[in-house]
N, C-alpha and C positions, 0 to 999 in steps of 0.2 A: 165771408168772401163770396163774390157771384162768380161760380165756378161757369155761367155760360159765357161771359163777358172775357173772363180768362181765358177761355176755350176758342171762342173766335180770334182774340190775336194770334194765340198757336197757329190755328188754322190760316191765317194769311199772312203771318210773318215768316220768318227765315228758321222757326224751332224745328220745326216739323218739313220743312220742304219738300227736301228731298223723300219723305215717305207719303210725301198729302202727292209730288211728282207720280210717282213709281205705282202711286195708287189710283188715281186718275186713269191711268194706263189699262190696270187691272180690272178698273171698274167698268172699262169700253170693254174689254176682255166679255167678263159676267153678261154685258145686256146684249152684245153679240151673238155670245155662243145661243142665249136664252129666248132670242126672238125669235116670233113665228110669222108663217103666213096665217092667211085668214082661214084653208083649209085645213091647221094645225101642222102641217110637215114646218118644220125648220127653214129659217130663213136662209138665202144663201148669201156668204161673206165673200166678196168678192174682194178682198182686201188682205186675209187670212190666207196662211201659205196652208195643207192641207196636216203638217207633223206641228203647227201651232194650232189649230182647233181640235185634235187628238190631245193634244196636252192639257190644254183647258176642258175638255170634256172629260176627262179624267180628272183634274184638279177638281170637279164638281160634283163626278159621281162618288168617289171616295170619299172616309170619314176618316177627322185626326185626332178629334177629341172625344169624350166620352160625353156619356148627357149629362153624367155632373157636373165636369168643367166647362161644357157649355152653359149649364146652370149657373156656374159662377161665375160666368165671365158677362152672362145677361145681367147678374145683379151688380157686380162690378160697373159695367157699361152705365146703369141707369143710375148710380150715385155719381159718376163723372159729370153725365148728362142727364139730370133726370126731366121730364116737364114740366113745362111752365107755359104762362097763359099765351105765349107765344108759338110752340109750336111742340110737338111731341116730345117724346126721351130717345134715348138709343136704342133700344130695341125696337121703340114703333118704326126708327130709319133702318131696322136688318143690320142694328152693327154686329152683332153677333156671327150671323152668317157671312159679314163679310171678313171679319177678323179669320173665321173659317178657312177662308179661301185663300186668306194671305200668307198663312202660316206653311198651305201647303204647297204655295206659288213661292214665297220666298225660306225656303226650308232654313234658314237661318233663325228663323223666330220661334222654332217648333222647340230648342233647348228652354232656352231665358222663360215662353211664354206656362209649360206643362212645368217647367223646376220653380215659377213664380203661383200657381195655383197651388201646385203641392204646399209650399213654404207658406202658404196664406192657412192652408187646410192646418198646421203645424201649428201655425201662430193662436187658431182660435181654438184648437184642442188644447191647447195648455195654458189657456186664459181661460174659456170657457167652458170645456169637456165636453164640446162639438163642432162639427164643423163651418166652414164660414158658410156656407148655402145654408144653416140649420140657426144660425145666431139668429136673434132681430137684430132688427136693425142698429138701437143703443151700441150691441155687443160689434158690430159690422162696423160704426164709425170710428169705435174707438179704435182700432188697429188702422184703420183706413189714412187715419190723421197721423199716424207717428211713420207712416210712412209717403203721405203725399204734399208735405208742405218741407222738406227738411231748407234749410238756408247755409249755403256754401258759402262762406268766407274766407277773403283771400287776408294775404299777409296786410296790405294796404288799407283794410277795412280796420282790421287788429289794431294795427296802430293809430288810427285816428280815434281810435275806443268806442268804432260804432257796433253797437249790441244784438246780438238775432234776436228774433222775434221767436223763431222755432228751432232747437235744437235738436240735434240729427240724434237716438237713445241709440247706446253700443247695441251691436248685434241687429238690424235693423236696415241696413246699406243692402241684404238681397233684397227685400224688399223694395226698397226705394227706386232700387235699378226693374226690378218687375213693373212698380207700378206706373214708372214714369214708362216704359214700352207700352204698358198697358193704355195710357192715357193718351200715345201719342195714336196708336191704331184706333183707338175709339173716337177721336178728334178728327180723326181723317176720312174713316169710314163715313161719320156725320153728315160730315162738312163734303160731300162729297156725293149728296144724294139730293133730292126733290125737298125734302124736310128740312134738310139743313142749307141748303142752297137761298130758301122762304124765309128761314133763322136770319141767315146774315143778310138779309133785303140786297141781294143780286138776282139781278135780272136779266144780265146779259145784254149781248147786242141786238136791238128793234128798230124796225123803223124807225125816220125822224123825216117831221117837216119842217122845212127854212124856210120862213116868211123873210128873210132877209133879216139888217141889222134892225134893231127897233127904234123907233123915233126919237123916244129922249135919248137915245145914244148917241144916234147921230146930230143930232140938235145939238150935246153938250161939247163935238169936236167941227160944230158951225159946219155938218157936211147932208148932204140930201142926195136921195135916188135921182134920177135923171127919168124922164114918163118912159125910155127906153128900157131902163135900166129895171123898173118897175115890172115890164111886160116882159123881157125875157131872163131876167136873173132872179127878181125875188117876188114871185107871182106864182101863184100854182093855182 
């Protein structure tokens, strides 16, 4: 599977929207509070009410996770997205630190994201009698895969007799629920910065020159500029 090619429909489809939304938001948040003048004092936010840059400078001086879980959440991060000859992994785009910041902007993530790292630490102490930051990698994918491909089947699929590809193993669903959060803040964080913006070949809106319509076009609808038409509409 090209998990980067997966990862950019998340990121511009309807999976993830509403948190690639909410986090866009958060992201102007981060390079707001963190810009400077050239003197080094802080920029000023003239847009920013003064009890919302209190909260975000707080959200950033504060720490939620430990260095292990941020350890595991960089090596997490980097088998979702790892490099490729196109353009870094997720840690070289700061998903880590920005998953940081979400957890502690949207505190609703701080259960599922610290009870989903535990449950992972659990999975590889009793497969491997160590922890998932301490596995290799070998030991890393295989748990990774029993819980990031599972296949939902509805009643309608049943009965046409069509077959999964991957079966969901009992006891495995906290997982599945961690790491599908997990994949969608790492997709988003990505897809959300300079590196992955270059990933998905967006460029935003530039300049453009109109030379007007072009010749065999209007040739093929038997229509032509006017020397008028030339000099003030499609002349530059």
């Amino acid at each position: 599977m090209d998990r980067r090619k997966s990862l950019k429909t998340i990121a511009v489809g309807t999976v993830s929207a509403g948190v690639l939304l909410d986090a866009c938001k958060l992201a102007d948040k981060k390079t707001n509070i963190e810009s400077k003048k050239e003197d080094g004092s802080k920029a000023g936010n003239l847009d920013r009410q003064p009890e919302e840059k209190s909260r975000d400078e707080k959200a950033l001086a504060d720490r939620f996770f430990t260095e292990q879980e941020m350890a595991t959440i960089a090596i997490l991060a980097d088998i979702i997205i790892p490099a490729d000859e196109v353009s870094g992994s997720a840690t070289d785009a700061k998903v880590p630190d920005f998953i940081e910041f979400i957890v502690k902007d949207m505190p609703q993530h701080q259960v599922p994201m610290r009870g989903g790292l535990r449950w992972l630490d659990i999975q590889s102490m009793k497969r491997f009698g160590k922890s998932f930051r301490d596995a290799d990698e070998k030991e890393r994918l295989q748990i990774v895969d029993d819980i990031a491909y599972p296949i939902v089947m509805d009643q309608n699929d049943e009965q046409k007799g069509i077959q999964p590809t991957k079966k969901l193993k009992p006891g495995m669903e906290p997982g599945v629920a961690f790491f599908s959060l997990m994949r969608n803040l790492t997709a988003t964080g990505f897809y959300t910065t300079e590196i992955g913006f270059k990933d998905l070949g967006y460029v935003g809106n530039r300049p453009n020159k109109w030379n007007g319509v072009p010749d065999d076009v209007l040739k093929q609808y038997g229509l032509a500029y006017s020397e008028r038409d030339q000099q003030v509409c499609a002349k530059y």
